[in-house]
C-alpha positions, 0 to 999 in steps of 0.5 A: 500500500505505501508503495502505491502510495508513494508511486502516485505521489512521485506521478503526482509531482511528475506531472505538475513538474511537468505542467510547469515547465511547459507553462514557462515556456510560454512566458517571456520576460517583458523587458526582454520582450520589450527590448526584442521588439525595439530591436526589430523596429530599429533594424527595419527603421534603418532600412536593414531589412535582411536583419529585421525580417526575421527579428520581426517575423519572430516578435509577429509570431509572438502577437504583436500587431505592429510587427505583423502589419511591417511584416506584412508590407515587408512581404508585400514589398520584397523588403529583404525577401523575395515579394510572397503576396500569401505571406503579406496577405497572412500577416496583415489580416492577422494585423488587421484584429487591430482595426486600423484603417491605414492598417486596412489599406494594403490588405484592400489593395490585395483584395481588389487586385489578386484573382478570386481562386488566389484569395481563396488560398491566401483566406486559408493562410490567414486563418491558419497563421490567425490560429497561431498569431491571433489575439486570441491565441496570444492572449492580448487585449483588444479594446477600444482606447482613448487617445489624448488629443482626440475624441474618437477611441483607437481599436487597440491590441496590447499583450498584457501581464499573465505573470508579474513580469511576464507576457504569455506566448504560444508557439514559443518554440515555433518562434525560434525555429 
């Protein structure tokens, strides 16, 4: 009896070893976050785009809404890569959980130009990355916000603190590969 006992509380502490470890996995530290994301945006900013593709798509991959807008148009453009209409379109209808009417303009200009059978394939592609990159998924919080200086609220999504000092992000380890 004991030992059955004891077998089940050394499974017990197993798996909540287990659990735990995979729950740090999803999180990241917000300065380190923070740091990442302005790296990307300093690369891209000055105009070193075979550096700031791949340090965007991983902050993208993380949920933040501004990478994956710039990634978007990076794609759109050949910016560093060779013009991938998927990608681009992927990456700014996930983008686009935002609400930003500049946001809005190069996912309609793809819209209007790409042939119906392409779209189709392309609005597959964006659920998918959707499912992986999304809100949703990334835990962040889309909500009306006011800005000073105007009366009309800006749709905004934020990540925000799931652990003092720490974001969630799923798909960590789909973000290094």
């Amino acid at each position: 009896m004991k030992k059955s006992v004891i077998a089940f509380c050394t499974l017990l502490f197993a798996a909540t070893s287990a659990n735990a470890a995979t729950s740090n996995a999803n999180l990241i530290e917000v300065d380190t976050y923070k740091a990442e994301f302005q790296t990307a945006l300093d690369l891209y900013k000055s105009q070193d785009f075979d550096k700031a593709l791949p340090a965007l798509e991983t902050i993208a991959q993380r949920g933040e809404k501004k990478a994956q807008y710039i990634l978007g148009t990076m794609y759109l453009n050949g910016q560093g890569t060779a013009q991938d209409l998927m990608k681009s379109y992927a990456w700014l209808s996930v983008a686009n959980e935002q609400k930003s009417k500049h946001w809005k303009r190069p996912l309609n200009m793809l819209n209007e130009k790409l042939p119906k059978d392409y779209l189709a394939v392309a609005g597959s592609e964006a659920e998918k990355y959707q499912s992986l990159y999304g809100a949703k998924t990334q835990k962040l919080k889309c909500r009306n916000t006011k800005t000073l200086g105007s009366k009309k609220p800006t749709h905004l999504c934020v990540k925000s603190e799931v652990k003092d000092g720490y974001y969630y992000v799923a798909n960590q380890e789909l973000a290094s590969n």
